[in-house]
C-alpha positions as CSV (number, residue, x, y, z in Angstrom):
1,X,2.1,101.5,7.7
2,X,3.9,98.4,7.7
3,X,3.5,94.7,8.9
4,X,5.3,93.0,11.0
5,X,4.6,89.2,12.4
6,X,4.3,89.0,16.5
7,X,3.6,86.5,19.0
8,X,0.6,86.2,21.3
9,X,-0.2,85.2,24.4
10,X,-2.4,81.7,23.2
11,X,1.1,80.7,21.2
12,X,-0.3,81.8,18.0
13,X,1.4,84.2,15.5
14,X,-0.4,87.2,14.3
15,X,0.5,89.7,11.2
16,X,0.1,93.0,13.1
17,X,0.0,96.4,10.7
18,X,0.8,99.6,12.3
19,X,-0.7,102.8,12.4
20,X,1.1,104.9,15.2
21,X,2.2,108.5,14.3
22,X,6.0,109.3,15.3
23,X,6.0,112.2,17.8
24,X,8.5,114.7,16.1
25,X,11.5,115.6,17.8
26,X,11.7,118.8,18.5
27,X,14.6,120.9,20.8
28,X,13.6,122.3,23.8
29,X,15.3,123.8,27.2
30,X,14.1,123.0,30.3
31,X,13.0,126.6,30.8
32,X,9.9,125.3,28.2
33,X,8.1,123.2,30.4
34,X,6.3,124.1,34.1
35,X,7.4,120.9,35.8
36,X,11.0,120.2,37.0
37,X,11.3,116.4,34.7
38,X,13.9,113.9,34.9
39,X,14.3,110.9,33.1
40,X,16.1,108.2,34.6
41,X,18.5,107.1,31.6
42,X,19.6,103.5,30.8
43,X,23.2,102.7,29.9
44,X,23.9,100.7,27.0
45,X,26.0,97.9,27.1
46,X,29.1,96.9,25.1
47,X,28.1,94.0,22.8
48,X,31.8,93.0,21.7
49,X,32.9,93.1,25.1
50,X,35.3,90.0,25.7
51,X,33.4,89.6,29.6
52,X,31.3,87.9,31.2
53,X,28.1,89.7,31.0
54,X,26.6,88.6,34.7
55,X,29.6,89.4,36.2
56,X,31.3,92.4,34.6
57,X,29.4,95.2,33.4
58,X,30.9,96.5,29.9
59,X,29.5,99.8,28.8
60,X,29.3,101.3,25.4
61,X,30.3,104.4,26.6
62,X,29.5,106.4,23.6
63,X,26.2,105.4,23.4
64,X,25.4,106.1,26.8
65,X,26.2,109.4,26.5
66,X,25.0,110.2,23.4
67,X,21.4,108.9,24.7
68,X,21.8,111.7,27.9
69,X,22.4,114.3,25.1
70,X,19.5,113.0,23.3
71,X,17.8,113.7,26.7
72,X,19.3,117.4,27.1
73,X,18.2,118.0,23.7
74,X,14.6,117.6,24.6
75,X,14.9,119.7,27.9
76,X,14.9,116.9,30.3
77,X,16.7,116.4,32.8
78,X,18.9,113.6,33.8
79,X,19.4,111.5,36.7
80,X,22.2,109.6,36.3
81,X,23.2,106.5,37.9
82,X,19.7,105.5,39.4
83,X,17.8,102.2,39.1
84,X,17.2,102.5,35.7
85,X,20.7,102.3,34.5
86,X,20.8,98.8,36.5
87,X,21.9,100.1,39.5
88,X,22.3,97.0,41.9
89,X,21.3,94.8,38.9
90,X,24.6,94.6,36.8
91,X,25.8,98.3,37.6
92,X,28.2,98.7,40.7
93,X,29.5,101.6,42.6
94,X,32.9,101.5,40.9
95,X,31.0,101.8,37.3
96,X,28.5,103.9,38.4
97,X,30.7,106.5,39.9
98,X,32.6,106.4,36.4
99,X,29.2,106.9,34.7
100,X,28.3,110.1,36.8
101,X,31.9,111.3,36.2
102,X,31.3,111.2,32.7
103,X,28.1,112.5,32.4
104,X,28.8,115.5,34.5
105,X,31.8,116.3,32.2
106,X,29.4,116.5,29.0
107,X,26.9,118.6,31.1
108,X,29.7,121.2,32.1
109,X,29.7,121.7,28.2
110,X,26.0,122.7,28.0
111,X,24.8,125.7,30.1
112,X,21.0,124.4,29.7
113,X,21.9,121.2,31.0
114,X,19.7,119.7,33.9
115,X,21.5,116.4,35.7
116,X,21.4,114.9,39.5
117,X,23.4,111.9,40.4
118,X,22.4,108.8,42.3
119,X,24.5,108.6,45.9
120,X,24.0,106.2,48.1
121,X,25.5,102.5,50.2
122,X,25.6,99.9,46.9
123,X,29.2,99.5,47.7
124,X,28.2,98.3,51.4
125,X,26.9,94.7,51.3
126,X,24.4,94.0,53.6
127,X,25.4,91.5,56.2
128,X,25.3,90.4,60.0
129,X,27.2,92.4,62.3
130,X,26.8,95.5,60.0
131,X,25.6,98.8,62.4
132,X,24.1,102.1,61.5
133,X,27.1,104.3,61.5
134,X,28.5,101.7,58.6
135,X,25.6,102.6,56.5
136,X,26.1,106.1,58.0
137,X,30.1,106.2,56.8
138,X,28.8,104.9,53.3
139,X,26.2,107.0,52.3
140,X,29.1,109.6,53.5
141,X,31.7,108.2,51.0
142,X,29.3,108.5,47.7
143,X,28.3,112.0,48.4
144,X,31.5,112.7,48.9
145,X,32.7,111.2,45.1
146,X,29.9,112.9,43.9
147,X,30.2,116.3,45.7
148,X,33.7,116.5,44.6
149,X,32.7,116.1,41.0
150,X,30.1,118.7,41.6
151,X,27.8,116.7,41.6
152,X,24.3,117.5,42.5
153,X,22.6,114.2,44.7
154,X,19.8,112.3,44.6
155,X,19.8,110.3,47.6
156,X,19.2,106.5,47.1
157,X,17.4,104.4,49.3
158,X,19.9,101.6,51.3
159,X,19.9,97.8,50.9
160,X,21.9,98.1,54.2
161,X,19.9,100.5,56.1
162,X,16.8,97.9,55.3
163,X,18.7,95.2,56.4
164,X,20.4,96.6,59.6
165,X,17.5,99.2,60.9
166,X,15.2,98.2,64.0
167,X,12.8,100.5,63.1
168,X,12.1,103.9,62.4
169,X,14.9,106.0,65.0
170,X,17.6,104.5,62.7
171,X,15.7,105.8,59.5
172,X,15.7,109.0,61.4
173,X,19.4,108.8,62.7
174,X,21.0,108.4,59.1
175,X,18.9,111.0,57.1
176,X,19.3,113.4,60.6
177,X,23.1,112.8,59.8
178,X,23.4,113.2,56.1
179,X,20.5,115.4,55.5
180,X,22.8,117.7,57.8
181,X,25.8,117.8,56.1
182,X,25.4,117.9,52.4
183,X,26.6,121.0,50.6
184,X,23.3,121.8,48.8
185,X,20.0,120.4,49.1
186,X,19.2,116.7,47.6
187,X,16.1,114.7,46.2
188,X,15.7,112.2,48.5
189,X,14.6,108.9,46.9
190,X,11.8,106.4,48.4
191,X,12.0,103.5,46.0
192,X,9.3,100.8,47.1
193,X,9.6,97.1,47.3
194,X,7.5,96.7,44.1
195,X,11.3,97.8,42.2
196,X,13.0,96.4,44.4
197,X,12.3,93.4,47.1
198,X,15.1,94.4,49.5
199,X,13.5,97.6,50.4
200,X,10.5,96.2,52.1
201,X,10.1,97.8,55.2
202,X,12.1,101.1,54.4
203,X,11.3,103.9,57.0
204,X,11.1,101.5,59.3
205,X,7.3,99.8,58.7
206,X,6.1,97.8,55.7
207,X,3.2,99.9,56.2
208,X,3.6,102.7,53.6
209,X,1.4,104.9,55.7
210,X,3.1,104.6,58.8
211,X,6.3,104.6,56.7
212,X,5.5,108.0,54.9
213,X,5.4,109.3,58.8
214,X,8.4,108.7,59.0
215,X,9.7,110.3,55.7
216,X,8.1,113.7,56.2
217,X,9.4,113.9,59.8
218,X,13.0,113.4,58.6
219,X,12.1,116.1,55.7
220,X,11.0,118.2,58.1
221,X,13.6,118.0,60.3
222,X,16.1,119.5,57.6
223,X,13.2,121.1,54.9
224,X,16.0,123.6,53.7
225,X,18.2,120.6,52.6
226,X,15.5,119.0,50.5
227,X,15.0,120.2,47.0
228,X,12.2,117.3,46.6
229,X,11.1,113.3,47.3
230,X,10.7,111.5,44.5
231,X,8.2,108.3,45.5
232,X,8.4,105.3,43.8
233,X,5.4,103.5,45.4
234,X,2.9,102.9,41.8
235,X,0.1,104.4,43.8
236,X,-1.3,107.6,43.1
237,X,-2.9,108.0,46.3
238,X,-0.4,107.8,48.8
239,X,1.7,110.6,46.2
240,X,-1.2,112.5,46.3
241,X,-1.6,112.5,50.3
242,X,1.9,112.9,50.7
243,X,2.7,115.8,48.9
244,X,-0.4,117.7,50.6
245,X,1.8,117.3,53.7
246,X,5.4,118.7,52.4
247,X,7.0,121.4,53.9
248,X,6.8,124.5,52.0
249,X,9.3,124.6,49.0
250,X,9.6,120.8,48.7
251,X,8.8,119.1,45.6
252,X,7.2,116.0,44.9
253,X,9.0,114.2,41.9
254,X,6.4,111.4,40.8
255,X,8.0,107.9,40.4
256,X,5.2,106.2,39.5
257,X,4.8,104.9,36.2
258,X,1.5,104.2,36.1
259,X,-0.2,107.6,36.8
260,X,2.9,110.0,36.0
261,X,0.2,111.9,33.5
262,X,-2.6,113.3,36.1
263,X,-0.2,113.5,38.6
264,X,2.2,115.7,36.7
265,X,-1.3,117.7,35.7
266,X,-2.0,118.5,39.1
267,X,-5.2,118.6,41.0
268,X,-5.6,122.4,40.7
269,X,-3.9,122.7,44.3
270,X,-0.7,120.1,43.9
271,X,1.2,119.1,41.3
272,X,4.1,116.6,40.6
273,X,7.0,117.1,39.2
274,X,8.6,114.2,37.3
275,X,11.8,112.0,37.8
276,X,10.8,108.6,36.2
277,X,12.3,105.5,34.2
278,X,9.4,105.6,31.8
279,X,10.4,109.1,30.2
280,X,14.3,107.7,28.8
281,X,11.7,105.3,27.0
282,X,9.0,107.9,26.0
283,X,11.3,110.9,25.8
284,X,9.9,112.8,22.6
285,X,6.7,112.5,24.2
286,X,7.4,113.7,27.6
287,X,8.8,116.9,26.0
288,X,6.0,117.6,23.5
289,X,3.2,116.9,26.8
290,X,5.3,119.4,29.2
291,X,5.5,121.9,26.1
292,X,2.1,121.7,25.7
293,X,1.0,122.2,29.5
294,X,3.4,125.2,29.4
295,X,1.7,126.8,26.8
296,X,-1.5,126.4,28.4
297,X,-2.9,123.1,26.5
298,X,-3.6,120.8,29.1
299,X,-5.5,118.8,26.5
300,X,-3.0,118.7,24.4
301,X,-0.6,117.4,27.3
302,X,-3.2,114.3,28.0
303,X,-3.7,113.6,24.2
304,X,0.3,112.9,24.3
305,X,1.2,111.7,27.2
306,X,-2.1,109.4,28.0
307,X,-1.7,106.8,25.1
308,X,1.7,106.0,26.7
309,X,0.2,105.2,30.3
310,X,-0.9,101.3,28.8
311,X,3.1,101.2,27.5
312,X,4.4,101.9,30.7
313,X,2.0,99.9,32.7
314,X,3.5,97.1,30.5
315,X,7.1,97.7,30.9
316,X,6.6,98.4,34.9
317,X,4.3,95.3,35.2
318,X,5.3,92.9,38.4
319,X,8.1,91.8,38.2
320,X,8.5,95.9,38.4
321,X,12.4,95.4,38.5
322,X,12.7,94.2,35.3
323,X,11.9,97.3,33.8
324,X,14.4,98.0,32.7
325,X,14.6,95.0,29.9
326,X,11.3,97.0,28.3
327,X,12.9,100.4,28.3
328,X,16.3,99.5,26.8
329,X,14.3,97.5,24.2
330,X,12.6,100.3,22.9
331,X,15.9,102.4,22.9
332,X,16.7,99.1,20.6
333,X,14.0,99.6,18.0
334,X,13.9,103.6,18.4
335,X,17.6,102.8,17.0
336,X,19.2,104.5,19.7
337,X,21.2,101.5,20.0
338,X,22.1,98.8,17.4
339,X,21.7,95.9,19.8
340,X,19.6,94.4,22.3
341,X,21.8,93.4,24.9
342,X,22.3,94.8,28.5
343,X,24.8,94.6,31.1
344,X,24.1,91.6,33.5
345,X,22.2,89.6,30.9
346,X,19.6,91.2,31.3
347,X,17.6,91.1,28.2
348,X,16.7,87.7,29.1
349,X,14.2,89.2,31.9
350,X,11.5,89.4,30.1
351,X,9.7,87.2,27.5
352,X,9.0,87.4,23.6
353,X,5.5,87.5,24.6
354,X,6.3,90.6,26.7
355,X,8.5,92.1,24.4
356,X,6.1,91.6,21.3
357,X,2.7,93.0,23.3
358,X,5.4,96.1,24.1
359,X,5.9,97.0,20.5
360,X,2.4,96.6,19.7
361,X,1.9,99.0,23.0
362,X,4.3,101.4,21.2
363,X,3.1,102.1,17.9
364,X,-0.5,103.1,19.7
365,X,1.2,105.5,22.0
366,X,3.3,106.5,18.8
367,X,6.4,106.7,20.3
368,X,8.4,104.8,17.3
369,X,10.4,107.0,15.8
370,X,10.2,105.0,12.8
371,X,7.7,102.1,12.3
372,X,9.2,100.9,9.6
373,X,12.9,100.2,10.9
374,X,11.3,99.1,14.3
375,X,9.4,96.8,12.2
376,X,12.5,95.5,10.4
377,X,14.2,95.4,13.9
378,X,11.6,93.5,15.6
379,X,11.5,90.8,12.8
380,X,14.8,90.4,12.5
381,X,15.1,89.9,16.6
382,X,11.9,87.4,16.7
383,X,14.1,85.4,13.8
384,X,16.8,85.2,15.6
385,X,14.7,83.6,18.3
386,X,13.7,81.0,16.1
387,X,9.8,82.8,15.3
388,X,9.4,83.6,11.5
């Protein structure tokens, strides 16, 4: 145990001792666990950079890949290039197609190594005048890239489709047209408004109901070109009812980071499998849980992964697109980088408060890998934010 002296919501500073138990790392395959699981990994920024942090990302790109063989290690998967490595928030096509390029060279070196890329229209900026078969032609460009890595995709949800779509035929015109022409089938990705505000209204209705209508009709349409839908919507029920519906051989990939633990369970009938931001944050954990459930110890699973439901209901609290300041911040005190700083400034998203209430949230759910240097590393960042 150690102390460690961290700021409270009334503006008063407490001496907080903690008592968390590191989760030990242990190497595992993928083959270990019952559920297909992703984490959506973070990139870590180059701190002595000469740029301008809002306006050109700078990537330590040795620590970034070192953190997806951290992920490998534990028999996760990863999917590269998503929202949380700041896609659309600092991280452009141009450096994201450099980061999946990467990333699929180390895999090629690991046989055991599970990875999906993000493809999808960032380079296309939404704007009047812009039509369907624009948003058509750039979906087409990024699968492409990626294909021609040999890449495997996970298909992004589209600023510009939101923008330029009249409703739900143009949902169903794009998908009908991509869906029928990649090489092997994709995870398609519904990412609500909740992570990001330019998406209200995707599949054509800001009803999410009415919207997941629309989904399954285009999954339907091309079933055999779907490995899986990962939903992004923070509400267990509509997962729930939506994956009851999915054609046979389909997967549901849970995005929601609030109920990722009895969703990934399974009802007895359904289950989830995982692609979620929250497990590049809680990574030992995830792998310990999805041992556990694949040796049969589904209380065992909950005892792991259920104390790190409040820290991810922290980190994904609304604003839910700033995230991704939480998650790299933990990376920060796990030590997995020796900085807190993130491409397009974006440390600065959330506040000391926040950040403070997230260790605290941490230690309980034992996922510091060391209390004692995260301790030392969250004093030292409080000093230099003028809190003693």
């Amino acid at each position: 145990m150690t102390t460690v002296r961290l700021p409270k919501t009334d503006r008063t500073i407490e001496t907080y001792e903690t008592s968390g138990t590191p989760i030990a790392l242990e190497r595992r395959s993928a083959s270990d666990f019952p559920r297909v699981a992703f984490a959506a990994a973070h990139v870590v920024a180059d701190p002595l950079a000469n740029s301008d942090p809002w306006l050109d990302p700078a990537i330590d790109w040795e620590r970034t890949l070192a953190f997806r063989h951290r992920l490998w290690d534990l028999g996760l998967g990863v999917a590269e290039a998503m929202d949380t490595a700041q896609r659309g928030m600092g991280l452009g096509w141009g450096e994201a197609k450099e980061l999946i390029r990467r990333s699929l060279a180390e895999a090629n070196g690991r046989p055991d190594a599970l990875i999906a890329c993000g493809a999808g229209t960032d380079h296309l900026a939404p704007a009047p005048g812009l039509g369907i078969d624009q948003v058509i032609g750039a979906y087409e460009d990024q699968i492409a890239e990626v294909e021609a890595m040999d890449g495997r995709i996970i298909l992004m949800a589209s600023r510009a489709l939101a923008f330029t779509a009249r409703g739900p035929d143009d949902y169903l015109k794009v998908y009908d047209r991509i869906l029928g022409q990649v090489k092997q089938p994709v995870i398609i990705h519904w990412l609500g408004e909740m992570f990001d505000p330019a998406l209200e209204g995707y599949w054509g209705s800001s009803d999410h109901w009415a919207a997941m209508d629309t989904c399954l009709e285009a999954i339907s349409a091309h079933a055999d070109k779907v490995d899986g839908i990962k939903v992004s919507l923070l509400s267990k029920e509509k997962e729930v009812a939506m994956r009851r519906r999915l054609p046979a051989g389909v997967r549901m990939y849970t995005g929601d980071d609030f109920n990722y633990a009895e969703l990934i369970a399974g009802d007895g009938e359904h289950f989830s499998d995982a692609l979620l931001g929250i497990f590049d944050a809680i990574a030992p954990a995830a792998s310990a849980g999805l041992a556990a459930l694949g040796n049969g110890k589904s209380d065992t699973f909950f005892n792991i992964l259920e104390p790190t439901v409040p820290l991810s209901r922290h980190i994904f609290k609304a604003p839910t697109r700033f995230y991704k300041t939480g998650v790299v911040f933990l990376a920060y005190l796990n030590g997995l980088q020796d900085h807190f700083r993130m491409i397009g400034g974006q440390e600065s998203a959330r506040s000391l408060v926040h950040l403070a209430e997230l260790f605290r949230l941490a230690d309980k759910a034992n996922v510091l890998a060391d209390p004692d240097d995260a301790s030392d590393r969250m004093g030292r960042f409080l000093a230099a934010q003028g809190i003693a």
